[in-house]
C-alpha positions in Angstrom: -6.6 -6.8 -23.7 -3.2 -5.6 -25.7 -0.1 -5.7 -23.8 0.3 -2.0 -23.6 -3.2 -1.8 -21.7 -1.8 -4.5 -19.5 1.0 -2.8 -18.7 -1.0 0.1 -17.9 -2.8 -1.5 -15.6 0.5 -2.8 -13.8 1.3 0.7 -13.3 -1.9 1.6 -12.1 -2.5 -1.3 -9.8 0.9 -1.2 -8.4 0.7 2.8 -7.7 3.8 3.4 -9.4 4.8 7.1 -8.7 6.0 9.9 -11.4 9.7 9.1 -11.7 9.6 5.5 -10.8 11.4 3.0 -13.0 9.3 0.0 -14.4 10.4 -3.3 -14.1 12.7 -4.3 -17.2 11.6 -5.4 -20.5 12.9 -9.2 -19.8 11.1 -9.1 -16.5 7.8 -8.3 -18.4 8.5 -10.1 -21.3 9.1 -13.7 -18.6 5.4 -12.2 -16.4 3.6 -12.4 -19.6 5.4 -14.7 -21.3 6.0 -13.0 -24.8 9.1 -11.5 -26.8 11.1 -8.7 -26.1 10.3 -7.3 -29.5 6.6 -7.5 -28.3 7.1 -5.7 -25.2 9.7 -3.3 -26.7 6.5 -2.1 -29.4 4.3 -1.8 -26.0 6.5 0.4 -24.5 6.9 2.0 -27.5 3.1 2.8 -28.1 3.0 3.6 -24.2 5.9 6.1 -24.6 3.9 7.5 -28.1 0.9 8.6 -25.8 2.8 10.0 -23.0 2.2 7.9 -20.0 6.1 6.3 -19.8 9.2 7.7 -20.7 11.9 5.5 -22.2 15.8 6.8 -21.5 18.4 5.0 -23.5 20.4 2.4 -21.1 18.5 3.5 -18.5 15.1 2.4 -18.6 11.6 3.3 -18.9 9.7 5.4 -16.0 6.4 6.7 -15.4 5.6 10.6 -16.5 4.6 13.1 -14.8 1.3 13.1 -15.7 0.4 9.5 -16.3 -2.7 9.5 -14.2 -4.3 11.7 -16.5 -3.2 9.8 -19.1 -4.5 6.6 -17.7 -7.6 8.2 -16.6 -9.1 10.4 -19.1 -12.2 10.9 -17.3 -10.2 12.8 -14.9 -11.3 16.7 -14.2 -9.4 18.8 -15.9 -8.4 21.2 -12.9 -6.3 23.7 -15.0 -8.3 24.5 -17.9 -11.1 25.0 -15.9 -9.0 27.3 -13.5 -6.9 29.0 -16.3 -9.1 29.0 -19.4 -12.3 31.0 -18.5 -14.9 30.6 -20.7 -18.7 32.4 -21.4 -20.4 29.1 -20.2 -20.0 30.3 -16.5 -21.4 33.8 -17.2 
């Protein structure tokens, strides 16, 4: 499993909220017990497909829509609400 998929699964397992900050990167980088420059590049692919965003000296927190992110099996309510289409007629 790569480190972005782990921490991923931190967010999911620990039902992190939209909003909510994520543990630092030395606090990742001591659970897992790798470099910061490794944890920085899984943030940074995490941050590339929308399911964290990072804010200079601030941190890195969870997007708004992360669970879809996270779950791509997930119905898509919306398109199927606003995006009629001929299948249904």
């Amino acid at each position: 499993m790569q480190l972005a998929d782990k921490i991923a699964v931190f967010i999911q397992e620990n039902r992190l909220q939209p909003g909510e900050k994520l543990p630092s990167y030395r606090k990742f980088a001591d659970l897992w017990n790798v470099g910061l420059h490794t944890i920085s590049n899984a943030f940074e692919c995490l941050h590339s497909k929308g399911v964290i965003d990072i804010r200079p000296q601030s941190g890195a927190y969870v997007t708004d829509d992360t669970w879809t992110r996270l779950n791509p099996n997930t119905f898509d309510w919306y398109k199927y609400i606003f995006q009629p289409t001929d299948r249904l007629t």
